[in-house]
N, C-alpha and C positions, 0 to 999 in steps of 0.2 A: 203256448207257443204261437207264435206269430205264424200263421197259416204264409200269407204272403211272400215273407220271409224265406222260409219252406221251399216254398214251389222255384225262389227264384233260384235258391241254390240248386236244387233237382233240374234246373232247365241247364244249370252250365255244369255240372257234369252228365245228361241223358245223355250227345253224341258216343262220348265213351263209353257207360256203358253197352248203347247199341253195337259201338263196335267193337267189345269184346263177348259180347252176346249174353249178358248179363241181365235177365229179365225176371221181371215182379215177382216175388213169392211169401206166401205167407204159413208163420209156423203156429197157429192157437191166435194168440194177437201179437205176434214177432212179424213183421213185415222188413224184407228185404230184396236183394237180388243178389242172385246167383247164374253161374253157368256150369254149376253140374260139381266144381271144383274146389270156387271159390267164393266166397259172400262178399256181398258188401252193403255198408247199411246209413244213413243219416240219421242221429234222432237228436232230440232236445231234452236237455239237463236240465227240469224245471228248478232242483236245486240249485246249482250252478250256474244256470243259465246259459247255458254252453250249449252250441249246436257241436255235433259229435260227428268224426266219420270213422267209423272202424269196419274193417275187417277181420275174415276168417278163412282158415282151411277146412273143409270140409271130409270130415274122415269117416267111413261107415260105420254105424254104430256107437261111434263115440257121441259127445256132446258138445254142441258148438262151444270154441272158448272163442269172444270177441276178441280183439287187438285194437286198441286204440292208436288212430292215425294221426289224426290231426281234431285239436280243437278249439273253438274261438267264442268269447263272450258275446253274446246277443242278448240285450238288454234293452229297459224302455227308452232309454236313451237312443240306441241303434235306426241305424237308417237303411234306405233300400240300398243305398251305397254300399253298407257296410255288407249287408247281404250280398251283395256282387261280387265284392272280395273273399268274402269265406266262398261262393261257387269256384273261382279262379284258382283259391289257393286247392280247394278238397280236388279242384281236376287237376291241376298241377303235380298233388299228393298221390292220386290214384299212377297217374302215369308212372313215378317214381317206382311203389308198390309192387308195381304189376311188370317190372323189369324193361322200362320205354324211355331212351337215354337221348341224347339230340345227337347229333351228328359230329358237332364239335367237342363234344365232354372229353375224347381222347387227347387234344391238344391242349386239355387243362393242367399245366403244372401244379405242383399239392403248396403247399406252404414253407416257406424256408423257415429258421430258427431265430433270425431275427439279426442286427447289428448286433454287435457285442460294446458290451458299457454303456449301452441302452436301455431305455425301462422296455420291457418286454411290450411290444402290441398284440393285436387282433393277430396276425401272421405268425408270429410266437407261439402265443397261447394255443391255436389250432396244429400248430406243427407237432405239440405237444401231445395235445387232445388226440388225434390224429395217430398218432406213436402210439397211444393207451388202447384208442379203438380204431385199429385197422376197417373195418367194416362200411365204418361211413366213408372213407374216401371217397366212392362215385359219387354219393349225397354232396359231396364239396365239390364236386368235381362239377357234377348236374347244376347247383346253385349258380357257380360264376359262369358256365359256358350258357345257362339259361337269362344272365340278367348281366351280362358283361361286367361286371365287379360283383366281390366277395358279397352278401345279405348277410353279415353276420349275425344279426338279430335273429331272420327267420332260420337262418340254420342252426342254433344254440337252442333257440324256442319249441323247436321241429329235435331236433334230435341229440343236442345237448340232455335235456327235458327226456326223453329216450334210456338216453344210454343211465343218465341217475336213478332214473325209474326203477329200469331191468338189474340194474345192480342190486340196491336197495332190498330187491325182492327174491333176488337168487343169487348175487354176489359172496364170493366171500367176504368175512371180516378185513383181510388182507388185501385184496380187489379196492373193496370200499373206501377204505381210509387211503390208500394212494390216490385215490379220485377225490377225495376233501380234501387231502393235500396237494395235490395240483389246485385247484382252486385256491384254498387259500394263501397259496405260493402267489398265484398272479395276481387275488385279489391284491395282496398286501404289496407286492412287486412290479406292476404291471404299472400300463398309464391308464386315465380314464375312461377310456372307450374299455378296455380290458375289465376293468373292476363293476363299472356300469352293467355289461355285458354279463358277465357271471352271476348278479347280485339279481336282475331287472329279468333279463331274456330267458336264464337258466333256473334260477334259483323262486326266483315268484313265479315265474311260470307255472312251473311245475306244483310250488304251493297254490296255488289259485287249481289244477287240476288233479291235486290230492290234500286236502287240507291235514292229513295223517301225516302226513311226508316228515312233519319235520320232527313227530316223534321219533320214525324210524332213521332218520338221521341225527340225532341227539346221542348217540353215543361217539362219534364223527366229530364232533362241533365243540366236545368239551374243553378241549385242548386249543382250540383254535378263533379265540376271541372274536379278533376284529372281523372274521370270515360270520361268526354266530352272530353280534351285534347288528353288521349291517341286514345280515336276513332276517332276525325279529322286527327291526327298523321295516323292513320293506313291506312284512306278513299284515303287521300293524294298519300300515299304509291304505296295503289293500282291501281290507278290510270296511275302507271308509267309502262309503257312497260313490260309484259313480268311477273311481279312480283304477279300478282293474282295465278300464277302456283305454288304458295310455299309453301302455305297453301290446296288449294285446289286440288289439284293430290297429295295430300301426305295423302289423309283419309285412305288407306289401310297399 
């Protein structure tokens, strides 16, 4: 791990934690912070190479289960830059989290359904998404009223990546295959930005943060070619030296 690195992400988000009172603790050799409630933790994927921020709820007696928040490749490649940007997105991510919405997010309109005799866009697709998972709305809402236009990258990367996850892993078979079918409806239907989006932000993402993923989505896939070819195309990709950095350091 890049010690430097490290420190510089822990320096942009310490205000927050100071001001949710979120202070050092350690469990054997588990170092984190908490306030009594809740945890919260950075570490580094030497596999992966992923700096990690996850939290937890803290229950008596029970055993911590981490949650992964957010996460981003840090590689020899990586610069102090880059490290500036995983601090800004992980403070960013905690506000979210921790229920800290801006001011304006209530005058954020959600996404309309699109022109008709249109190829479906970014606005479509989400309006869609959106329909499947009510939950994220404030997450859409938080994005545009935080950055004046839609990040549809960081929010598909951020919780696209999310909601495939939690399916995947507690979904039903029925749940499931309607979410490969929406995908592969806009992959196949959509315009560019739309198919890029699903294949790039959503779908490699989340392979690059579970390299398993796509066994448990292979039953999903069977049926839906062009949606399975472009994501082995992309897995491939990834795969090659250096090129996980082009999607994933470019969420800001």
């Amino acid at each position: 791990m890049d010690q430097k690195a490290y420190d510089r992400i822990m320096e942009a988000i310490a205000p927050f934690l100071q001001e949710k009172e979120l202070t050092p603790r350690k469990d054997g050799d588990v170092e984190y912070f908490s306030n009594g409630q809740k945890a919260v933790q950075v570490i580094y994927d030497e596999q992966g190479k992923l700096f990690v921020l996850q939290q937890a709820v803290l229950e008596e007696g029970k055993p911590v289960k981490w949650e992964r928040l957010s996460t981003w490749l840090y590689d020899e490649q990586s610069t102090e830059r880059d490290a500036a940007s995983i601090g800004a997105d992980f403070e960013d991510t905690l506000r979210y989290a921790f229920g800290i919405r801006t001011s304006r997010e209530g005058e954020v309109s959600l996404p309309g359904k699109g022109a008709p005799g249109q190829d479906p866009g970014v606005e479509a697709f989400t309006n869609r998404f959106l329909a499947m998972f009510p939950q994220y709305k404030d997450a859409y809402k938080e994005n545009v009223s935080r950055y004046g236009t839609f990040l549809y990258d960081r929010f598909y990367s951020l919780y696209g990546v999310q909601a495939l996850r939690q399916l995947l892993e507690t979904g039903t078979k029925k749940q499931c295959d309607r979410f490969f079918g929406l995908l592969d409806e806009m992959y196949c239907k959509g315009d560019r930005a739309v198919s890029t989006c699903i294949v790039y932000s959503l779908l490699a993402q989340a392979c690059v943060e579970d390299p398993g993923l796509w066994e448990k989505a292979a039953p999903y896939l069977e049926n839906r070619k062009f949606l399975a070819d472009a994501g082995k195309s992309v897995a491939k990709y990834l795969h090659s030296s250096g090129r996980r950095k082009k999607y994933l350091l470019e969420k800001n």
